[in-house]
VEXPADO-923528 format. One line per 2 residues: number of its first residue (from 0); their letters; for each residue x, y, z of C-alpha. Coordinates in nm, 3 decimals, always signed. Layout:
# VEXPADO-923528
NUM	a	X/Y/Z; ... .
//
This chain:
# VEXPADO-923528
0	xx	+7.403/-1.783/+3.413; +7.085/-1.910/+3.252 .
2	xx	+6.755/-1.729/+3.280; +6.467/-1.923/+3.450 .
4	xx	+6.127/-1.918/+3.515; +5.913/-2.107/+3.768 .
6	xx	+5.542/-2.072/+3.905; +5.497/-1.965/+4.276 .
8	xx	+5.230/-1.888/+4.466; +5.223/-1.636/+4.809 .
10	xx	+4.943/-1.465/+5.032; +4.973/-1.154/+5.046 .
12	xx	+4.768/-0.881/+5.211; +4.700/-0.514/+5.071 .
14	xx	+4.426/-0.255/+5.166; +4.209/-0.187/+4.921 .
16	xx	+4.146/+0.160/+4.738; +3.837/+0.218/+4.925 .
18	xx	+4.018/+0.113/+5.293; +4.286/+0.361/+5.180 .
20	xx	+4.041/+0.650/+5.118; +3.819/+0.569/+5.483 .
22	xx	+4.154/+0.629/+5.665; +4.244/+0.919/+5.512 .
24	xx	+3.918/+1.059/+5.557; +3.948/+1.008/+5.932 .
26	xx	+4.251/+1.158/+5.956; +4.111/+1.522/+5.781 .
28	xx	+3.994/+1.767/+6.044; +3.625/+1.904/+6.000 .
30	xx	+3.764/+2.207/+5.818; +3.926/+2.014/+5.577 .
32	xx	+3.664/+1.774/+5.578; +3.416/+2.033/+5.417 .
34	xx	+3.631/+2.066/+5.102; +3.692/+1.698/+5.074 .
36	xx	+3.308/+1.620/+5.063; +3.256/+1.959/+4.772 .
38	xx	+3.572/+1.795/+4.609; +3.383/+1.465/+4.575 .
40	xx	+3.075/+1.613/+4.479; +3.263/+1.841/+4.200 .
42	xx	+3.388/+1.490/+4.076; +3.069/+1.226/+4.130 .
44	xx	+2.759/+1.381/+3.972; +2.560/+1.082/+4.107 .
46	xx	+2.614/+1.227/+4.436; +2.457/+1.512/+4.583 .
48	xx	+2.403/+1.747/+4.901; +2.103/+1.756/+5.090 .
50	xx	+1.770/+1.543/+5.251; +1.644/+1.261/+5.028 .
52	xx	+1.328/+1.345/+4.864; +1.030/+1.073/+4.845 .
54	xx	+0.893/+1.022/+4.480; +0.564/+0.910/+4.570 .
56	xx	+0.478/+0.912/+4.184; +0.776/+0.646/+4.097 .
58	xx	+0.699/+0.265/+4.075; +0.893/-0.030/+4.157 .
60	xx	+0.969/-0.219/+3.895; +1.021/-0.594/+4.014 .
62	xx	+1.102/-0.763/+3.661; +1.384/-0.690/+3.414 .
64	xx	+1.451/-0.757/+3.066; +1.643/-1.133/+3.070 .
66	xx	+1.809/-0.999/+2.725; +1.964/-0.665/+2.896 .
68	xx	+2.134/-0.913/+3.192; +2.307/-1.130/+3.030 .
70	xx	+2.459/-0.840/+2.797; +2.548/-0.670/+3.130 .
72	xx	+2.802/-0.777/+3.413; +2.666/-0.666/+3.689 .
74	xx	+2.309/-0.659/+3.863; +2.120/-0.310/+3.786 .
76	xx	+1.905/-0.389/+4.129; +2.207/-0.328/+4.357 .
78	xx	+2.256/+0.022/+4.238; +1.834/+0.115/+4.236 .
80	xx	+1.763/+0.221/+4.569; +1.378/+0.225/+4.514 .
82	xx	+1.331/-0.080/+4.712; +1.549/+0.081/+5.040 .
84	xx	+1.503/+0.335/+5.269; +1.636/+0.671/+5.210 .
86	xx	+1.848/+0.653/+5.548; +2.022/+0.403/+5.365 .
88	xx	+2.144/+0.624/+5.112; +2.195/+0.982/+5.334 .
90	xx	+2.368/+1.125/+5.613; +2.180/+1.321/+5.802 .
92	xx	+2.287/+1.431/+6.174; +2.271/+1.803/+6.205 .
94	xx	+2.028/+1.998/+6.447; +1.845/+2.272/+6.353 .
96	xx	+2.033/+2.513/+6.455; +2.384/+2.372/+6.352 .
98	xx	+2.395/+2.531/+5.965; +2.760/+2.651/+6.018 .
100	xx	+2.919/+2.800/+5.727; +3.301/+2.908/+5.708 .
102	xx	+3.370/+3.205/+5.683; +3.636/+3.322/+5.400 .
104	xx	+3.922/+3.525/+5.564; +4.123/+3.727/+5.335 .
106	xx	+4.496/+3.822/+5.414; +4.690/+4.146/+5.359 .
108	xx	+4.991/+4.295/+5.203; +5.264/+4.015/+5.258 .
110	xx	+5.539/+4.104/+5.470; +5.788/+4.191/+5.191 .
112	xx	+5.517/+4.444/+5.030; +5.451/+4.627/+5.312 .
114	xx	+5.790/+4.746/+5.380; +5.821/+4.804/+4.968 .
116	xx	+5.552/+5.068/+5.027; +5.772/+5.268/+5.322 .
118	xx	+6.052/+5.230/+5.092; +5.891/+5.426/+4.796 .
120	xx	+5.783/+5.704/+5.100; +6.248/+5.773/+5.090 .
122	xx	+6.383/+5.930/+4.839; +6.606/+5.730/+4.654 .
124	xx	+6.791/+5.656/+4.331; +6.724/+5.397/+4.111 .
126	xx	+7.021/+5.204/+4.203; +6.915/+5.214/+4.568 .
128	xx	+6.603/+5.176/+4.574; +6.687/+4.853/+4.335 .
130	xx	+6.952/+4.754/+4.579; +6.721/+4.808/+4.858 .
132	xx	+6.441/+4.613/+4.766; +6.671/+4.321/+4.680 .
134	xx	+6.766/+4.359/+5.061; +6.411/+4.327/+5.185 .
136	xx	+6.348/+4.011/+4.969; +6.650/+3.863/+5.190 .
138	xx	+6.522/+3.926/+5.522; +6.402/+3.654/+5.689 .
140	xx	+6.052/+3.541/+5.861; +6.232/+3.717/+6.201 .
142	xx	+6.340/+4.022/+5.997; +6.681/+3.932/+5.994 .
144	xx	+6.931/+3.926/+5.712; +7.164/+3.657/+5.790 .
146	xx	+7.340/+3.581/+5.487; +7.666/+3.788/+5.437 .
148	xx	+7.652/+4.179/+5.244; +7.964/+3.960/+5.055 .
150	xx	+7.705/+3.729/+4.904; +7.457/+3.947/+4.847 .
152	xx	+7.700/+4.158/+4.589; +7.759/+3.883/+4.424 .
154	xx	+7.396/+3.822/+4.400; +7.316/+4.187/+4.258 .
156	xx	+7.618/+4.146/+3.986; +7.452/+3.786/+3.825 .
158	xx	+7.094/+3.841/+3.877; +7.048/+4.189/+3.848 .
160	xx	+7.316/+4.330/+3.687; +7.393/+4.559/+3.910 .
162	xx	+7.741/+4.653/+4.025; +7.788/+4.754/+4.374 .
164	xx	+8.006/+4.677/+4.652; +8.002/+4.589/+5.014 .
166	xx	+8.047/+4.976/+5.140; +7.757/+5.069/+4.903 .
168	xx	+7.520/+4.784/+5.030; +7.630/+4.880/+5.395 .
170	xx	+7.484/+5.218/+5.349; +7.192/+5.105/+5.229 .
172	xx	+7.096/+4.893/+5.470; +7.184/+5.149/+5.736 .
174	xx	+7.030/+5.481/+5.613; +6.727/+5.364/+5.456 .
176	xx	+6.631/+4.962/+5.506; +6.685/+4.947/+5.921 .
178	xx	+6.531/+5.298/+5.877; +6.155/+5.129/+5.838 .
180	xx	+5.936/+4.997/+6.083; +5.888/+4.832/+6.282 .
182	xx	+6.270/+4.910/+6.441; +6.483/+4.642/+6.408 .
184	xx	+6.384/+4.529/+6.066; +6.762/+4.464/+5.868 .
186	xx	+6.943/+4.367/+6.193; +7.244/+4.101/+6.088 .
188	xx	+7.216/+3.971/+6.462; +7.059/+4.007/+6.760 .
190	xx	+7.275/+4.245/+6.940; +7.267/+4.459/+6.645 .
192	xx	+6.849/+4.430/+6.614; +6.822/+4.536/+7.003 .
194	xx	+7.047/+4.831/+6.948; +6.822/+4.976/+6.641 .
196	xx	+6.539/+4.929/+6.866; +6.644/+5.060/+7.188 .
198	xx	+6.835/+5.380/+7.020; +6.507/+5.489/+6.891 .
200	xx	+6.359/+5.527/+7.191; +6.618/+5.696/+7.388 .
202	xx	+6.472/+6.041/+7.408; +6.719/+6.143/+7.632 .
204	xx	+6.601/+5.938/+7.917; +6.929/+5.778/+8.121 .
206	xx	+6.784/+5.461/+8.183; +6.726/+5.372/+7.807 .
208	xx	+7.105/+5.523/+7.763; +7.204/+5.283/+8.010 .
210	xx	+7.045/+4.997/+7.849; +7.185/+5.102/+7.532 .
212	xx	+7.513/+5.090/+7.637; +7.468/+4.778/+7.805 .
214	xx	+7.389/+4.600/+7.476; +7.660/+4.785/+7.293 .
216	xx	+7.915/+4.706/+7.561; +7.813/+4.431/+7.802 .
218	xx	+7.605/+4.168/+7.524; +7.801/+3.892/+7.596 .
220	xx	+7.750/+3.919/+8.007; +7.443/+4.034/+7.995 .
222	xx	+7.297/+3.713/+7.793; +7.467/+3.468/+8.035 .
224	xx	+7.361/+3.707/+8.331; +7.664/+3.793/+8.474 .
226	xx	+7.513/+4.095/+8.621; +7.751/+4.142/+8.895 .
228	xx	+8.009/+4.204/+8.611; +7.816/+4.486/+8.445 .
230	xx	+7.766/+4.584/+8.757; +8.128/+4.681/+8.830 .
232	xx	+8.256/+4.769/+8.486; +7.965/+5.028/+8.452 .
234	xx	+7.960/+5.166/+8.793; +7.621/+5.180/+8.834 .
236	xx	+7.404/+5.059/+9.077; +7.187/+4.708/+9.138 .
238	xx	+6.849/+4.917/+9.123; +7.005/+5.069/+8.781 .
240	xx	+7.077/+4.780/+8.635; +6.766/+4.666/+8.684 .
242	xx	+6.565/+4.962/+8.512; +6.779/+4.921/+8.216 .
244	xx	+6.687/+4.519/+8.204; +6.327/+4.569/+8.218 .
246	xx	+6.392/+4.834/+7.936; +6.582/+4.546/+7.740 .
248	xx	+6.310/+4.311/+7.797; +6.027/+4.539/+7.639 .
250	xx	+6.218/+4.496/+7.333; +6.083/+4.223/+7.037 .
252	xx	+6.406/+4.024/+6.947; +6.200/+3.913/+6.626 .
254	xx	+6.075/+4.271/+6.469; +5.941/+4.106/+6.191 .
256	xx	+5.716/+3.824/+6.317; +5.462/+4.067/+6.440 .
258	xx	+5.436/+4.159/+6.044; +5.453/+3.834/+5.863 .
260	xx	+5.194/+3.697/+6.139; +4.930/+3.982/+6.062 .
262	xx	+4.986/+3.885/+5.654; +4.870/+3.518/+5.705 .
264	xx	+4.562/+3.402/+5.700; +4.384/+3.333/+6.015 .
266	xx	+4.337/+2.983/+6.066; +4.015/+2.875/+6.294 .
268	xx	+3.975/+2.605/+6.492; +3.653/+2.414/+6.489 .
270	xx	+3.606/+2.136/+6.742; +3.561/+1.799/+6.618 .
272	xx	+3.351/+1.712/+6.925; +3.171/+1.905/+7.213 .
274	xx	+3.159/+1.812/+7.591; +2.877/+1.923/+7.814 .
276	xx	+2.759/+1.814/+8.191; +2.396/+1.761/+8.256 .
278	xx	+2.311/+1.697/+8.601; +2.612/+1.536/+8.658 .
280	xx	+2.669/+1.335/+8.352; +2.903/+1.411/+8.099 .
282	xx	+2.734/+1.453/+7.722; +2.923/+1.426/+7.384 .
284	xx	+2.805/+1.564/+7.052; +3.010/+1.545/+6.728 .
286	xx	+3.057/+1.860/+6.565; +2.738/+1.864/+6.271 .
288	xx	+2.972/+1.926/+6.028; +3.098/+1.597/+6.021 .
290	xx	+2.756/+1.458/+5.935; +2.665/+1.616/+5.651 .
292	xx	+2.312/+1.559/+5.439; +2.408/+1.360/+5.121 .
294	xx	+2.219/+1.146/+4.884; +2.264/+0.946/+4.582 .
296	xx	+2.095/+1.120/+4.255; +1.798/+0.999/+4.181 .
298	xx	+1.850/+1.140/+3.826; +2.050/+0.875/+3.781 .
300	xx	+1.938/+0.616/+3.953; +1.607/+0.698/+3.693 .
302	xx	+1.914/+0.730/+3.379; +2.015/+0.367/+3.464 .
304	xx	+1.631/+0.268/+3.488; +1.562/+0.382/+3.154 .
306	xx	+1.871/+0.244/+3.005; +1.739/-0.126/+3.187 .
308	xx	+1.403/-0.080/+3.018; +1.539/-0.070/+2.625 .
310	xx	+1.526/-0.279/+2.367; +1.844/-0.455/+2.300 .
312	xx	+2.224/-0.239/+2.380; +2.428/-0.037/+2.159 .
314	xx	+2.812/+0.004/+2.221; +2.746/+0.370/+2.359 .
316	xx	+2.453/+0.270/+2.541; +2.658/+0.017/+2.744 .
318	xx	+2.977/+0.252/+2.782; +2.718/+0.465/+2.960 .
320	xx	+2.570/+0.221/+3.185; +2.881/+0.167/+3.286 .
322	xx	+2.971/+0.479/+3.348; +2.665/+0.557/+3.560 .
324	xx	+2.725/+0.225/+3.778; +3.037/+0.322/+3.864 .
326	xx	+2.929/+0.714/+3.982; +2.645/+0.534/+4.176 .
328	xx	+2.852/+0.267/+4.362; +3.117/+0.543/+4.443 .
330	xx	+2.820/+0.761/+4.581; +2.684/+0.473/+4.775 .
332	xx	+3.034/+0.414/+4.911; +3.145/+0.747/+5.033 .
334	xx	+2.784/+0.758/+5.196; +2.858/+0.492/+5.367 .
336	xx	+3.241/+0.587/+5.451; +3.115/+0.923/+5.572 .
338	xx	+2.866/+0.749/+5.821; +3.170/+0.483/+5.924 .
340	xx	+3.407/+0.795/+6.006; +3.086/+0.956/+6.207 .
342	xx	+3.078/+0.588/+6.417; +3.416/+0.538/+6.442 .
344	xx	+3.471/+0.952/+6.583; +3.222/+0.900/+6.791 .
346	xx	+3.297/+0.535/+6.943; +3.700/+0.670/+6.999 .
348	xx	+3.584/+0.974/+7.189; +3.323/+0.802/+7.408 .
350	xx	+3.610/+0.586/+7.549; +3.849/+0.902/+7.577 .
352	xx	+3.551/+1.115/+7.758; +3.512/+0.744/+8.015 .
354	xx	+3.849/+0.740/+8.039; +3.926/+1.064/+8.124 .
356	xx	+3.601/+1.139/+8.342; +3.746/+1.281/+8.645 .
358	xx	+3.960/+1.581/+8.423; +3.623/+1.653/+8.196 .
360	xx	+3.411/+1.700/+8.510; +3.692/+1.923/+8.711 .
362	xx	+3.933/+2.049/+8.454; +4.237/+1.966/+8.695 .
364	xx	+4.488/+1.894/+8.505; +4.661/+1.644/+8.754 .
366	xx	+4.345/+1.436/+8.751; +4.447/+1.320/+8.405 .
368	xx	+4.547/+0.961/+8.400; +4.808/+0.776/+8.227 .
370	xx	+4.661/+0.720/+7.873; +4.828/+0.609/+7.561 .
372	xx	+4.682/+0.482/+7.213; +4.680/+0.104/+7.295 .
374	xx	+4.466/+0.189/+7.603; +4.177/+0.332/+7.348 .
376	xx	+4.232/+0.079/+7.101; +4.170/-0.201/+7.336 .
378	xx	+3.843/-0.066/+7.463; +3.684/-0.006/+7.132 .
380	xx	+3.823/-0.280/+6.990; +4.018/-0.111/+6.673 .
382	xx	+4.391/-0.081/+6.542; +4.625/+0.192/+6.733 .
384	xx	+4.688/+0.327/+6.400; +4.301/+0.397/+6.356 .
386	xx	+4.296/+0.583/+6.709; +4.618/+0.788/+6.626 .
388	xx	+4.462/+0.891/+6.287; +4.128/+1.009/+6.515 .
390	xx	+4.360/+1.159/+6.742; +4.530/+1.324/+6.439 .
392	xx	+4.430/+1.717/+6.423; +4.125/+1.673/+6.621 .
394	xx	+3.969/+1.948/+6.912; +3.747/+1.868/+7.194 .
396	xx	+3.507/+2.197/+7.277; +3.478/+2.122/+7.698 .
398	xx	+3.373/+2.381/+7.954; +3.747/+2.450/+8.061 .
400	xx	+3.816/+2.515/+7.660; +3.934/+2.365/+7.339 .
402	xx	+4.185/+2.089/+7.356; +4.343/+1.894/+7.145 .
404	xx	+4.288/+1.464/+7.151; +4.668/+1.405/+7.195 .
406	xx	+4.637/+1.665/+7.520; +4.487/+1.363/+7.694 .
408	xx	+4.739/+1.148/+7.596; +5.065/+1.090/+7.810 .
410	xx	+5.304/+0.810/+7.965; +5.262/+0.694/+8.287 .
412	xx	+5.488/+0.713/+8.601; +5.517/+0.526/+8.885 .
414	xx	+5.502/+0.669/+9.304; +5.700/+0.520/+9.573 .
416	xx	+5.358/+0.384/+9.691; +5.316/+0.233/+9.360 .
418	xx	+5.050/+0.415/+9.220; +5.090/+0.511/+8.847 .
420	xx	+5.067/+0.877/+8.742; +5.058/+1.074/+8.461 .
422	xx	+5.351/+1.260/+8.340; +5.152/+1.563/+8.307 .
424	xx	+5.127/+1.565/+8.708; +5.458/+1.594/+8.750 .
426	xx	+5.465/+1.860/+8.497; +5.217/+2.075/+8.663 .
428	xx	+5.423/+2.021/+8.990; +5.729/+2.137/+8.778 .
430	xx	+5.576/+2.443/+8.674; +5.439/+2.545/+8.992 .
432	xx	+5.770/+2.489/+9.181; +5.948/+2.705/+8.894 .
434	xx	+5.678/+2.959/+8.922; +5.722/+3.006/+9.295 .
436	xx	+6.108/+2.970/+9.330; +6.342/+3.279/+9.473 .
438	xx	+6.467/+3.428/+9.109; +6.729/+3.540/+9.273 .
440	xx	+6.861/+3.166/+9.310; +6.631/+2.955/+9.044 .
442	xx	+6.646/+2.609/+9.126; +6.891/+2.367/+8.974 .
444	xx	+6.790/+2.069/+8.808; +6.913/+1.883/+9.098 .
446	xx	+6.719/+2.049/+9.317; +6.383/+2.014/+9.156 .
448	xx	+6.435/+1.631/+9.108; +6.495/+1.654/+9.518 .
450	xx	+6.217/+1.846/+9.563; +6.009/+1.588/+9.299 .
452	xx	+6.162/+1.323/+9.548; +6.006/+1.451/+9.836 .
454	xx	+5.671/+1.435/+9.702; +5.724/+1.087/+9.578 .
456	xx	+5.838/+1.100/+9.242; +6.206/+0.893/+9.236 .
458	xx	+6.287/+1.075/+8.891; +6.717/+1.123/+8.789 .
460	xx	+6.793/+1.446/+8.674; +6.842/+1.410/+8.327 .
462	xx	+6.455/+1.303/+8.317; +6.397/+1.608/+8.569 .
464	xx	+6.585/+1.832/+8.236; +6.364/+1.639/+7.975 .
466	xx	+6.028/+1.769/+8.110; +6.198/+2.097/+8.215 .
468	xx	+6.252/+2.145/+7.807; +5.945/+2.012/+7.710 .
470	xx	+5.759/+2.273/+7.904; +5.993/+2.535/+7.761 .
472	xx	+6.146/+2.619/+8.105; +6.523/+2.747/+8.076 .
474	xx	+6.795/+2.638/+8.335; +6.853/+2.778/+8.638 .
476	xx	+7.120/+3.040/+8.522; +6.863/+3.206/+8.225 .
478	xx	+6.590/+3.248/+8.538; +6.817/+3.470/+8.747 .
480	xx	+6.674/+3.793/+8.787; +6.731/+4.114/+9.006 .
//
């Protein structure tokens, strides 16, 4: 086959760096927006925090060398910004009282460390305390060690060296690993986690020895609530078994979560945008953070000045003028992408407030309409991917708390009568029903879509099960209690 080549011509359409950068700055939170803007600043020195300052002292200079032009390509006026106001060239939308600063929070010991240092409180040999640790650095973010004592020997033989076997590693784990705290730490399971817990706190009290045995015994019925079962195979009575399950229940299936959440890092959240009422009317500030003071340097706006007013251009001297138009227009850009991300915030959030009005002024959560993103983007007149990335990681401070933008978003439903609802309604109906129902016979899913029914709401089943999981509601069965 012989090779050919031809001419061709095709429009095509591509965003340009500087589109690319103004949506991913709209995207950032205000946290992260804080180290974006120090990140730029680290990289542009033509750009710079704080007001603009008036040189009263510096005069416009209306003519230019003809020579220096034509050695240049490009117009030394556009990046001067004598001849334009300084709002022009800065951001500046803070109150007086809005200097926020973050405040560094440092984390502790990780998870692993911490139970390192009860380790080294045992007395052990060298070969346990080596196997021991090893064990620790396989439990998981629950505290759990779920791969198998088989694998782990293996492990120990390759890595470490060390030869031991799966009796060895057994007692190890038993006598001094599930030994630390909090209880429950080395379980392989969570039958086996619940009995560590629950047979340290037996103290000879008979309800705690009933719960143990129930767990030791009676796992299997007592997860699917079959308590009629352990009822009869224990002997005990209904008011018995239901001391021991409120025992159980006190329990923390995940032992280790409550460590590995106090080694993270706290993570704050700062509201993008703050709702008020005033006499009625519903206010909305952005967050001053997102409006930060910046300015182009006038250092170098005087550098490229000087360079304009020599005699003819060396090599060097042009490499540098280059390199000082290119800092300024990148300053003058990200100005100006920092104000369009302030505009665009702003213009989204108006509509959502409008939108939403009846919810912001009572906080009831069935007063939320249907909304999704093509509802914004037709009122403010931009892309739905533009309102998603506003939506994106973005809090709303109101006077019934912080929320999330995609809170106010949801689908809409439709009533016998016609009328179109939000999903979240029949949500909140959902969870109040569940919340009120006889736990000693929870509601099916059948019977809540009847019940849904009754109030207007033809929904099947299957959708009635959908909701039920997104609100983190178990079936009927798991809701039985005593």
């Amino acid at each position: 086959m012989a090779l050919k080549q031809s001419l061709s011509q095709k429009l095509e359409q591509k965003l340009s760096p500087q589109q690319i950068q103004l949506m991913k700055l709209l995207q950032v939170p205000t946290m992260e927006l804080d180290q974006r803007i120090k990140q730029e600043i680290e990289e542009n020195p033509a750009l710079e925090e704080g007001k603009e300052e008036v040189e009263d002292d510096f005069e416009q200079e209306d003519d230019y060398d003809d020579q220096i032009e034509e050695e240049q390509d490009f117009d030394i006026d556009e990046y001067l910004s004598d001849d334009e106001p300084s709002y022009k060239t800065s951001v500046s939308n803070k109150g007086k009282d809005d200097d926020e600063k973050a405040i560094p929070l440092s984390s502790g010991k990780s998870f692993q460390e911490r139970l390192v240092n009860q380790l080294n409180l045992q007395a052990l040999t060298e070969k346990e305390a080596l196997i021991a640790t090893y064990l620790i650095g396989n439990l998981d973010d629950a505290g759990y060690i779920e791969r198998e004592l088989e694998a782990i020997v293996d492990d120990l033989a390759f890595s470490q060296n060390v030869m031991t076997t799966e009796e060895e590693l057994e007692e190890v784990l038993k006598e001094h690993v599930q030994k630390l705290d909090p209880a429950g730490i080395g379980a392989r399971n969570l039958q086996e986690c619940l009995i560590l817990q629950m047979d340290r706190k037996l103290d000879g009290d008979i309800t705690r020895y009933t719960a143990l045995k129930i767990l030791q015994d009676h796992f299997e019925s007592f997860t699917k609530k079959h308590y009629k079962k352990i009822i009869q195979k224990m002997e005990i009575s209904e008011e018995d078994l239901k001391d021991a399950i409120q025992e159980i229940i006190r329990l923390n299936p995940k032992p280790g979560g409550s460590l590995k959440e106090s080694s993270k890092s706290l993570q704050q959240i700062v509201p993008d945008f703050q709702i008020t009422e005033v006499e009625g009317e519903l206010q909305l500030t952005l967050n001053g953070r997102n409006a930060p003071e910046l300015k182009v340097s006038k250092s170098y706006e005087k550098m490229l000045r000087n360079y304009s007013e020599g005699a003819k251009l060396k090599k060097q001297d042009k490499e540098a003028m280059t390199f000082v138009k290119q800092k300024l227009e990148s300053a003058k850009w990200f100005i100006d992408a920092i104000r369009q991300r302030q505009n665009t915030l702003f213009t989204t959030m108006t509509a959502i407030m409008n939108y939403q009005k009846e919810y912001f002024k009572t906080g009831d959560e069935t007063m939320l309409k249907p909304m999704i993103l093509k509802d914004i983007a037709e009122i403010v007149d931009l892309d739905i991917s533009t309102i998603s990335r506003v939506a994106n990681s973005k809090y709303v401070q109101t006077q019934y708390g912080t929320f999330s933008l995609k809170h106010f978003f949801s689908e809409s439903l439709s009533t016998d009568s016609g009328e179109e609802v939000s999903t979240r309604k029949v949500k909140q109906i959902l969870t109040e029903a569940v919340d009120d129902e006889d736990k000693r016979k929870p509601l099916t899913d059948e019977k809540l879509a009847k019940l849904l029914k009754d109030k207007g709401f033809n929904i099947a089943r299957r959708t009635v099960a959908k909701y039920r999981e997104q609100l983190n509601i178990p079936v009927a069965r798991l809701r039985k209690e005593l």
